[in-house]
N, C-alpha and C positions, 0 to 999 in steps of 0.2 A: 439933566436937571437933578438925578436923583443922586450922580456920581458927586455932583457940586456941594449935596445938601453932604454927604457924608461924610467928604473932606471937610467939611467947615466942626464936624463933632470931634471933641476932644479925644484922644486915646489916655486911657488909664497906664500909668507908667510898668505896672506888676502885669498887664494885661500884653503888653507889648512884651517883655520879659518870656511870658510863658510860650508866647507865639514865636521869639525865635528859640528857644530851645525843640518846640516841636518841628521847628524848619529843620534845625541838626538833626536832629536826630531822622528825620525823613533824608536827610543826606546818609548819613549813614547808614541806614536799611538800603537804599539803592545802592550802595557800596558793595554792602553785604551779600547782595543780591548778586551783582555782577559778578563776587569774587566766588561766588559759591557755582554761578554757572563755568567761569573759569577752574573750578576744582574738578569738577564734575567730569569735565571734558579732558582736563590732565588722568584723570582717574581712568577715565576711558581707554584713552591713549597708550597708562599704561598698561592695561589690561589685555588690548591687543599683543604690547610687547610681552607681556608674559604668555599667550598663547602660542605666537611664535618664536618663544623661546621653546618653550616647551617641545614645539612640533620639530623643532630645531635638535635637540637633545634628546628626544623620544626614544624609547630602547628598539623601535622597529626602524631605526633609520641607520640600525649596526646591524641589522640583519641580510644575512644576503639577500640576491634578488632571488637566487636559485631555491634558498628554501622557500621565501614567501609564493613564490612559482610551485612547488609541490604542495600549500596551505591550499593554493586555490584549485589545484589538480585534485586534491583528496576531494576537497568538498563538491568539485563538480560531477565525481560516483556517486554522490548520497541519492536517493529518490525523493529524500524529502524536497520540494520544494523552494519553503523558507532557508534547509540548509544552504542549497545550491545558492540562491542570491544574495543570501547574507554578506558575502565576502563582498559584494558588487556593490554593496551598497554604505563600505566600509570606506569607501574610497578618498574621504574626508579628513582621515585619520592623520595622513603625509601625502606631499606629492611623488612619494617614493610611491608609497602604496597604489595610489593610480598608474602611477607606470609601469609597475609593472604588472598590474590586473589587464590594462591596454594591451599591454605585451605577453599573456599568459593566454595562447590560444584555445586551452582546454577550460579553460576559466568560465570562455563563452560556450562551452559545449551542448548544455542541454536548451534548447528552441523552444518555448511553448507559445503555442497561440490557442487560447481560451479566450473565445468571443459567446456573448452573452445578448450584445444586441447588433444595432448598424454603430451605433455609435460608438463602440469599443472596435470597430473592425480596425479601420484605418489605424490608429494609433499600435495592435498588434502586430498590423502589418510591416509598421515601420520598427519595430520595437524589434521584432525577428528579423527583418535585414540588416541591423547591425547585429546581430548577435553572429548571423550565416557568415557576414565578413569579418568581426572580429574573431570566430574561430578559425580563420584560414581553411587549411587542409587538414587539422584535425578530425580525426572522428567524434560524432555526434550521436545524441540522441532528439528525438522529436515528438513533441506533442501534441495534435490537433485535434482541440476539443469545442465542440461547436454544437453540442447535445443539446444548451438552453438558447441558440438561438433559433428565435422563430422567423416563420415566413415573410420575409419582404420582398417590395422591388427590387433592392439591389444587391438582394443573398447572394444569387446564386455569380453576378459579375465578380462578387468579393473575394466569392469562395473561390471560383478559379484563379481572383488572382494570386490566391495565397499558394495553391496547387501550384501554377508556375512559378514561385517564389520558392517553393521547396525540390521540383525537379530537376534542380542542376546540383543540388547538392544529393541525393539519394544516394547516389554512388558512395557516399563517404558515410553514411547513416547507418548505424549498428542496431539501435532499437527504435520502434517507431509506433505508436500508438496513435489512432483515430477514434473518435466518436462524434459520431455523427446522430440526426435526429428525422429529416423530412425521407421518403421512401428514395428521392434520385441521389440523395448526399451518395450513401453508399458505393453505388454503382459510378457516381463521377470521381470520388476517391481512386476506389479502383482502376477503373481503366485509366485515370492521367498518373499515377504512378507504380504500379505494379513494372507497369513495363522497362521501368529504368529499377528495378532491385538487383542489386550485383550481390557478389559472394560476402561483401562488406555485411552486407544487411539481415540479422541472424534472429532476430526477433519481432515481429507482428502481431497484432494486434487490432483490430476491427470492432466497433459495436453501435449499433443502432437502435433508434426507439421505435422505429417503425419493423415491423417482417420484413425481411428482402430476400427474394430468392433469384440467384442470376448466373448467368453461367461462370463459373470464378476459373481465375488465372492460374496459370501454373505459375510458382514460387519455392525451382525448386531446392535456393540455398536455405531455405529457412530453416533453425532449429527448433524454434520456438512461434506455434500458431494461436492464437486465442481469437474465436469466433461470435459474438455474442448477438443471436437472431440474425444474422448474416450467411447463407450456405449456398448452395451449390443448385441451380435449379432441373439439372437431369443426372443424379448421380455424384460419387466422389470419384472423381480424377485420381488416379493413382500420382500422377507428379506432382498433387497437393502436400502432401503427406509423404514423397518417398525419405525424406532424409529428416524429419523433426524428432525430434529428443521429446520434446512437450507440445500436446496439444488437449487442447483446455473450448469445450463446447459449451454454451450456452443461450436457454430460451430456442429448444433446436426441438421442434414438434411437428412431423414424428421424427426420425431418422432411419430411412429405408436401410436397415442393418447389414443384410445379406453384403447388399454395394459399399456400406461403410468399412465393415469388416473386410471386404477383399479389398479395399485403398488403403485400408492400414495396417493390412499385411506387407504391404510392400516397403513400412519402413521397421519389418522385425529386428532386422539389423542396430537398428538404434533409436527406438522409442524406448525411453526411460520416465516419459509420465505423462498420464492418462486424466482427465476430470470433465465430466459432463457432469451438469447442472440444469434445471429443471425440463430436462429432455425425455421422449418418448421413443418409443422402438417401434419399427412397423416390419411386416414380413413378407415380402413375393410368395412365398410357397410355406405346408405347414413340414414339407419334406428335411427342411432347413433346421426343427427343432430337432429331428430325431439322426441328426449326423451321427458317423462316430468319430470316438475319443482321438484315431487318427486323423481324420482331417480336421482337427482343431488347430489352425494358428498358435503358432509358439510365440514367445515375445521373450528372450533370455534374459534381456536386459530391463525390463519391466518392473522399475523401483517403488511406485507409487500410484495408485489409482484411487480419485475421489469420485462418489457419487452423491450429487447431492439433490434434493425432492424429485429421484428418479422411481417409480415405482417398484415395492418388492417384486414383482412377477419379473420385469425385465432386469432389475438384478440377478435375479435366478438367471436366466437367458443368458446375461453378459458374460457372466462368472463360469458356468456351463461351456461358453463357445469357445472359451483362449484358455491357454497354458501359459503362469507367470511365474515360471520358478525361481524367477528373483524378487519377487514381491514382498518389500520391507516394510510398506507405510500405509495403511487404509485408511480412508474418510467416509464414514457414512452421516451423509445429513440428512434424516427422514421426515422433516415437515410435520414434525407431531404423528406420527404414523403410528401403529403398535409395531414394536421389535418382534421378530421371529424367526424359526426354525430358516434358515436359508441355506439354501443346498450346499450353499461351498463351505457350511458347516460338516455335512456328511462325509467320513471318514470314506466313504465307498466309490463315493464319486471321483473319478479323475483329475479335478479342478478342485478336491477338496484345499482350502488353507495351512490344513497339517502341514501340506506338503511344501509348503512357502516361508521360507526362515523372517517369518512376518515381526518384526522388530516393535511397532509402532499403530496402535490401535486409537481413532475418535469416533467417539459417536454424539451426535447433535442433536436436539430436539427430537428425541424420542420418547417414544411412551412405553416405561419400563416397567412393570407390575403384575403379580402374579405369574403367570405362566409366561410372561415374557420375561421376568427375572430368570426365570431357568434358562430361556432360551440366551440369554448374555449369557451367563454360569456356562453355558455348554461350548459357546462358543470361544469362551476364555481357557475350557478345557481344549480345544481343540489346536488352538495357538500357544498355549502357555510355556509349552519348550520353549519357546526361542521369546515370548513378547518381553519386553521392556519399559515402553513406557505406554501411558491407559489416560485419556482425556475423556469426561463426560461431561455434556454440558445441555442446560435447557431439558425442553419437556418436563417428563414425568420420571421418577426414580424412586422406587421400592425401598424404602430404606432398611429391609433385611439384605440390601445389597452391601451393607456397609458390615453388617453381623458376618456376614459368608467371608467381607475379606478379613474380617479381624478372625473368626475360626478356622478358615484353612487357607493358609497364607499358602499352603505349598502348589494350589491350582495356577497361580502365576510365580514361579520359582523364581524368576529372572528380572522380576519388576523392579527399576530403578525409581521408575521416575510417574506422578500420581496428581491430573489436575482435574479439579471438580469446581465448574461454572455455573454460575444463576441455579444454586438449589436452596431454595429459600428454608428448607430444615437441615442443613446440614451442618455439624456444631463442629466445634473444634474437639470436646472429649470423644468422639467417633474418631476425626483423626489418630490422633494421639494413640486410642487403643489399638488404630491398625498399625501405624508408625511402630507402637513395641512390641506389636505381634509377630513381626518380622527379623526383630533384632535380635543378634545370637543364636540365631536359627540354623541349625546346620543344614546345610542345600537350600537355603532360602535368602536373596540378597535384598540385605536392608535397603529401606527407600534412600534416595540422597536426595531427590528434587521432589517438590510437592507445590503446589499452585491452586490456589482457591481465589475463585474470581466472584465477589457478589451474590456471597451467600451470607441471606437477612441474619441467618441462628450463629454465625462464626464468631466463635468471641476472639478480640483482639490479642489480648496475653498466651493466648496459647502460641502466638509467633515466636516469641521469647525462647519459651522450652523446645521449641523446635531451633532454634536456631545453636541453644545450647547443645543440642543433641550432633552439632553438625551439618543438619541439614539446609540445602539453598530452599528457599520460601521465598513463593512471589504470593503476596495479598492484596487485591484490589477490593475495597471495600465496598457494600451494597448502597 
């Protein structure tokens, strides 16, 4: 009725008028519309083809397969991490590029399963079976690190499956690092793969959150052992230890000495470095302190011993028992401790350092002041023929230490090289004055390397005038 009533009303002729040009022009927007979604999608189109042109003409797809094969062999030496799968994840670049990452079996070399909960297990699991096959029969490294994950139902099924997922490859396994966290990880570690280490396998590594004391495996290719609260629970095995280059102790309390020291006499032949870390000494007998200088273990090739928050009494002890007449590099790291008089400073003693063409001195959080400023002073006398370079860092530091090297440069004659970390007063005019204390000094060699790590008082421009001077400067700001 109502449509009847408004046909019968007249239409205004101008009204009619306006109403079709809004109809055009509503035609033409839909036009516009449709032609703009057809742009869009031409646009698109060509945007692909210009990707794959691109990918098509890229300068990596004139490269051999051989060198990009050696890109991804370099990067699978790095330790870094992110190094290592960077190139894996490049793969997008060309399909050259994934061809020959597929076919570059060193590429897949380094393994890591770093599991955190259950829920990351499985996907490690699978993540490391292809890595295991696409390295073929190259050598590998491995890392099994499972320190954050906690106790579940189906830890420990996972764990071994991951153990049997790496026993067929050990044989081809060069370095292999574990950390573990519950008190039986350790011990199932151990015994499912020690027993397949061949002469491949030249570096280990173990470490736990829990103590574990067990009887441990002989491993006797290994060059390289690193223990961390993980040991031996009646004694060191001489086959632990007959043939390592490095071994590296920590969180080891106590360590019945008398038994350690005869197991690692038996690799005198070729221990070349030494590093316990917050370890103690315990003794069978007190017969054992008052040995003589002849029965002291020799160690010829004995390059580098670190001790770090070992007590001073068993460093006396340690330094006392052995003879390291190649001894080029020491690390002391004293936990805040006061510096002191230490035997193998005494010229009289046997084991004194004199006697060691000791190249390379650190010390770390210690506490340097007063009469323990002499006692460094003395001992920089006592090495300074031969040292070279001198790293302090942390703790406490006398800053008449800085006065002694700028007045008698000639106590360290041979000093190249000179890094000073976290000293919150240490300035750059101290440098400087010791820097020119040295220079054109007869019988005294000017610094060339100097490294200041996060020290509040170092002002910035003084890097400048050092670098003018010649010398390399590493500055990491506070």
């Amino acid at each position: 009725m109502a449509a009847e009533i408004l046909a019968t009303i007249p239409i205004n002729d101008e009204v009619a008028a306006v109403d079709e040009k809004i109809r055009i022009l509503d035609e033409e927007l839909t036009a516009m519309e449709k032609r703009k979604e057809e742009i869009e999608n031409e646009k698109a189109e060509l945007g692909n083809a210009r990707i794959a042109v691109l990918a098509k003409t890229a300068p990596i797809n004139g490269m051999l397969p051989e060198l990009l094969m050696r890109v991804f062999e370099y990067a699978a030496l790095e330790s870094d991490q992110e190094g290592v799968e960077l190139p894996l994840r490049l793969v997008t670049v060309s399909h050259q590029w994934r061809t020959v990452a597929l076919q570059t079996p060193r590429a897949w070399g380094r393994v890591v399963i770093e599991v955190e909960d259950d829920s990351g297990a499985r996907p490690m699991i699978r993540r490391a079976r292809a890595f295991l096959e696409r390295s073929m029969a190259t050598p590998i490294d491995v890392v099994l690190d499972i320190l954050q994950w906690n106790r579940s139902e189906d830890r420990t099924m996972l764990l071994k499956t991951m153990l049997e997922l790496l026993i067929p490859h050990i044989d081809r396994c060069t370095r292999l690092v574990t950390r573990c966290k519950e008190e039986d990880d350790a011990p199932l570690v151990l015994s499912s793969l020690t027993p397949h280490f061949g002469p491949t396998l030249k570096d280990f590594s173990i470490e736990s959150r829990d103590s574990v004391r067990l009887d441990m495996p002989n491993m006797p290719y290994l060059s390289r052992l690193s223990i961390d609260d993980v040991g031996p629970r009646n004694g060191w095995p001489n086959q632990l230890v007959t043939n390592l280059k490095s071994l590296s102790l920590r969180y080891f309390k106590p360590i019945a000495f008398e038994g350690f020291l005869g197991a690692l006499e038996s690799a005198q032949s070729t221990l070349e470095e030494l590093r316990l870390a917050r370890c103690s000494l315990s003794f069978d007998s007190h017969a054992f302190m008052f040995q003589s200088s002849d029965r002291r273990p020799r160690f010829p090739y004995l390059k580098r011993i670190a001790m770090v928050e070992v007590s001073p009494a068993d460093l006396d002890v340690f330094f006392e028992s052995i003879h390291a007449p190649a001894l080029e590099d020491l690390f002391l790291g004293l936990d805040s401790q006061r510096f002191r008089y230490f035997k193998f400073m005494d010229p009289e003693t046997a084991t004194c350092l004199s006697k060691c063409p000791l190249k390379k001195l650190e010390i770390e959080d210690a506490c340097i002041e007063g009469s323990e400023l002499r006692a460094l002073l003395a001992l920089f006398k006592t090495v300074g023929s031969t040292l070279e370079e001198v790293a302090i860092g942390g703790g406490e530091l006398d800053t008449r230490f800085f006065h002694a090297m700028e007045v008698d440069p000639g106590t360290l004659p041979r000093l190249r090289s000179l890094t000073i970390r976290n000293k919150s007063e240490f300035t750059g005019r101290e440098l400087l004055r010791i820097v020119n204390a040295r220079q054109s000094r007869p019988g005294i060699s000017p610094l060339q390397v100097v490294g200041v790590d996060k020290c509040r008082a170092f002002e910035h421009d003084v890097a400048d005038q050092l670098k003018r001077m010649g010398i390399k400067f590493h500055f990491v700001p506070y």
